[in-house]
N, C-alpha and C positions, 0 to 999 in steps of 0.2 A: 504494500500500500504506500501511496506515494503523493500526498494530495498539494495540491498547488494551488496561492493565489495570484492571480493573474493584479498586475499594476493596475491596471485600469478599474478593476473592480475593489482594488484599494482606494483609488483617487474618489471615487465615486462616495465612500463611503467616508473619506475623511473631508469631502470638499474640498478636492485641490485636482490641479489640471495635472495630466497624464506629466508631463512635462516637468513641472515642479517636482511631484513626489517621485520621479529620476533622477533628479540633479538631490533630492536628499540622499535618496539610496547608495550613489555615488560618493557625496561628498561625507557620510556615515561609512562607509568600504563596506556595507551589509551583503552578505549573501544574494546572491542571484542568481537567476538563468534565463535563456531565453531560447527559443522555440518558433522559427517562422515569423520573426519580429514580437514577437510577445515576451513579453516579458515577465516573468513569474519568480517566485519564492514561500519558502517555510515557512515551520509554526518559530523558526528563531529570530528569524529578520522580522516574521509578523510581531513579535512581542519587542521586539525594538522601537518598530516604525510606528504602531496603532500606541504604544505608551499605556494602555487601558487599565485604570482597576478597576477590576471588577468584585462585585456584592457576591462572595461564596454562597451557590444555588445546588441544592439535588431537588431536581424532578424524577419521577419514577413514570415510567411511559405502561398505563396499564387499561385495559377493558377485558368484558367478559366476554369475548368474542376474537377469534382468530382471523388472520386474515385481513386485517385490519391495514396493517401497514406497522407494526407499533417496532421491531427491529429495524426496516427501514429508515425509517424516522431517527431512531435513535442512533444510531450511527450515522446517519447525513448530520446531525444535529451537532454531533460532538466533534465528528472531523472539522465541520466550518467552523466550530467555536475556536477550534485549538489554530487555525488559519486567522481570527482575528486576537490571537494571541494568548487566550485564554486556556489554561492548564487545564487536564479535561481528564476524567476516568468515567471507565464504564463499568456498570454493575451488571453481570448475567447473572439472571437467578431463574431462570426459564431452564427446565431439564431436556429441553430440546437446545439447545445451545445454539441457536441460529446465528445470537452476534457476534459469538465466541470464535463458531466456525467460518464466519465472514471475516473474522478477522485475521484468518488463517494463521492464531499461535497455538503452539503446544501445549496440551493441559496434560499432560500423564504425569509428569513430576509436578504439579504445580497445585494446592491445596483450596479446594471451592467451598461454596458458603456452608455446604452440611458439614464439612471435615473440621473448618474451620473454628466451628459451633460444638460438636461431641470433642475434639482435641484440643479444645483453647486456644486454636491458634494465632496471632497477630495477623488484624487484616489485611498488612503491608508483605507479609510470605508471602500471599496468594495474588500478589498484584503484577501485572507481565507488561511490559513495557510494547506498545503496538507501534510505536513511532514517537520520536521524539515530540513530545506536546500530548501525547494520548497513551492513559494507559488501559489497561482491562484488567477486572477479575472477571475470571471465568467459569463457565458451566460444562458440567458435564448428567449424564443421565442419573447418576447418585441423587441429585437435589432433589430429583421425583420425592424424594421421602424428609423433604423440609417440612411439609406442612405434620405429619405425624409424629418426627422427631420434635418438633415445636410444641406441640400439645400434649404428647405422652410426659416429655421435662417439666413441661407446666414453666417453659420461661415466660419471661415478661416481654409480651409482644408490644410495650412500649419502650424499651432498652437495649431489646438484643440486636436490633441492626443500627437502632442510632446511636447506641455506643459504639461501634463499630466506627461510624459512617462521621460523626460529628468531628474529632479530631483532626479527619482529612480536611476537612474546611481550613484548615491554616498550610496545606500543601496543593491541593486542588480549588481554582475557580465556577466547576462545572462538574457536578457531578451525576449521571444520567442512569437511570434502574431500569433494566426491561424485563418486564414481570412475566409470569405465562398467563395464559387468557382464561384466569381460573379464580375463583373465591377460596379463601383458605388462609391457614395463620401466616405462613411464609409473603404473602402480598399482603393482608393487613398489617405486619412489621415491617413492611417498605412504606405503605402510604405512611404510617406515624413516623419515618425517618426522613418525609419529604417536605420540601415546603410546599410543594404542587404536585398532581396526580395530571398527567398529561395522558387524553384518552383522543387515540387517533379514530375517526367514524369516518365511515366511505358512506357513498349513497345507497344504503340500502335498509330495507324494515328491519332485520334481524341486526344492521350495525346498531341500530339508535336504541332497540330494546338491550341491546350490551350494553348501552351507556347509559342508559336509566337503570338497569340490576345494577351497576357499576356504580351509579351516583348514589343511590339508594345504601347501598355499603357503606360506602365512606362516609354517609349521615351516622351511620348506625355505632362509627369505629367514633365519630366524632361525639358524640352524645355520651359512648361506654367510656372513652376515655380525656373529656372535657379538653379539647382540643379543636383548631378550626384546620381543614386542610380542603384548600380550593378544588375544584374538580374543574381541569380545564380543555372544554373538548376543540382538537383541531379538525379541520375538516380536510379528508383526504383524497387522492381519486377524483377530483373533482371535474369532471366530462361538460363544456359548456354545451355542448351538442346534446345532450340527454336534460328532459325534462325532469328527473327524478333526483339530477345534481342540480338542480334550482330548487326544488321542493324542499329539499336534505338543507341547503343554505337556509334559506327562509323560516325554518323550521328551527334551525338553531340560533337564527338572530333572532328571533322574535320570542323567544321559549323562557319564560320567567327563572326556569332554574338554571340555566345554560349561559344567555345574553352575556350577564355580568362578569363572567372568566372563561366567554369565548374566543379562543385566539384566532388574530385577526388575517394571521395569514392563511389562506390555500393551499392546497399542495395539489395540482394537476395532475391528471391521469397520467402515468411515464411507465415505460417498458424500462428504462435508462436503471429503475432504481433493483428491478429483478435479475437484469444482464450482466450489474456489476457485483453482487452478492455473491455468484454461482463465480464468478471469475477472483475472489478475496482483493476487492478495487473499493475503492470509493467511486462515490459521480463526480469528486473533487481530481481524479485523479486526470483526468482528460483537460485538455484547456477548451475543449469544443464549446460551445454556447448550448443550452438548453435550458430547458422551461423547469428539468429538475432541479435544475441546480439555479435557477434565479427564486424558487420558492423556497427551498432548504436556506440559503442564505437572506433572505426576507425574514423567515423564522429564527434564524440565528442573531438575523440583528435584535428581533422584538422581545427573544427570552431574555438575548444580554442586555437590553435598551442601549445599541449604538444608534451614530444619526439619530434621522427622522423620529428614532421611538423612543430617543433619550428625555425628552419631557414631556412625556405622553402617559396619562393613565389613566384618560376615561376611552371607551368603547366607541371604535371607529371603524365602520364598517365599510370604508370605503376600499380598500385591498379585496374583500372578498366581493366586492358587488365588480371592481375592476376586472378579476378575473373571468368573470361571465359573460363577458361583451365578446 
């Protein structure tokens, strides 16, 4: 994995002319490359040039529903974050290891969240370096029995992953959880380890009833354990040629439990995001242009709030009605 930001899509982002933020690049001696006149660079030069601090964030990317999109998402999410400089880990705790194995690193020596939890182990053993800027813990099919190992202990499904997970906050800016599409104690100890439950919905009946079983839980965890944790549904998939991806919008702007912490970007229908999984790529990793990768980076500015979304916090739906024209 190999991801890149392209200059222009830095300039863009910091308000400055293509031109200008070369003659810094340059006159800094920062890392770079170039590519058919393009000009590209890392998550090192990006943590130079963008300067950025960021407010230490875990969201956990969760619905009760597969298929969703929710490892997609979370790895396009973390790679662009660590491209605008931001230190990034990813959490698998899915016993199918989709992001583990997208991210084509070794787990056989390496200690995941069951072993971690029966062996005491530090969560920093289990952590694998996937590219400088980005690391992972990862999964293997063991986890299948988090949620039993977690109830038969009778641990505190308020403590056993955010004691984990909170000390990372003074080493990582961005920390991302890809849950399996399941109810159970191993995902109610991610959403109390998050600040935000991020539930990707495509357009269809059976996504939005996941996101209401889904919403409906984390009322339920928030109630048992006097806590608030936003439930914030993206919209993914989104076909402006299908009338069913306008009903699925309109449905979630207008939805009295949804509105208030719906995220305002889109993510368009892409082939882009299934072709580079099966190959261990990012969609960062091409310089090509696509509609995946200007949405993935749209969302990466609005969770970090760079640009546009840095003094932005009430509900603006103008990104998602954009995307439908």
């Amino acid at each position: 994995m190999e991801p890149k930001m392209l200059v222009t899509d830095a300039a863009e982002a910091l308000g400055l002319t293509v031109q200008a933020l070369h003659n810094q690049i340059k006159r800094q001696k920062l890392p770079h490359q170039k590519s058919k006149n393009r000009v590209y660079f890392s998550y090192e030069t990006a943590k130079q040039l963008f300067g950025m601090s960021f407010q230490p964030q875990v969201f956990s990317f969760q619905i009760v529903k597969g298929g969703t999109g929710k490892t997609s998402l979370c790895l396009g999410l973390g790679v662009r974050a660590s491209l605008y400089g931001a230190r990034t880990l990813l959490i698998d705790l899915d016993q199918q290891g989709n992001l583990t194995k997208a991210c084509r690193v070794k787990t056989h020596d390496k200690p995941i969240m069951i072993e971690l939890i029966n062996q005491e182990i530090s969560i920093e053993e289990g952590i694998i370096p996937v590219y400088e800027g980005l690391d992972l813990l990862p999964s293997r099919i063991e986890n299948a029995l988090l949620d039993s190992n977690l109830m038969l202990k009778r641990l505190p499904l308020d403590r056993i992953y955010k004691d984990m997970i909170d000390p990372l906050r003074n080493k990582y800016d961005l920390i991302l959880i890809d849950c399996p599409p399941a109810l159970g104690s191993s995902v109610t100890a991610a959403s109390l380890a998050s600040d935000k439950v991020i539930s990707p919905v495509t357009p269809s009946e059976f996504s939005l009833e996941g996101l209401e079983i889904t919403n409906r839980e984390v009322a339920n965890i928030e109630k048992a354990f006097k806590t608030t944790i936003p439930v914030c549904p993206i919209l993914n998939e989104f076909d402006p040629r299908t009338s069913l991806s306008h009903d699925t919008m309109r449905f979630l702007v207008s939805h009295p439990n949804y509105s208030n912490n719906l995220i305002r970007t889109a993510i368009r229908r892409s082939q882009e995001f299934e072709n580079v999984l099966t190959k261990g790529m990012s969609i960062f990793d091409s310089l090509a242009p696509s509609s995946a990768k200007e949405d993935v980076d749209l969302l990466a500015r609005e969770l970090l709030k760079i640009g546009d979304f840095a003094n932005s916090s009430s509900l603006n739906t103008s990104r998602l009605t954009a995307v439908s024209a």
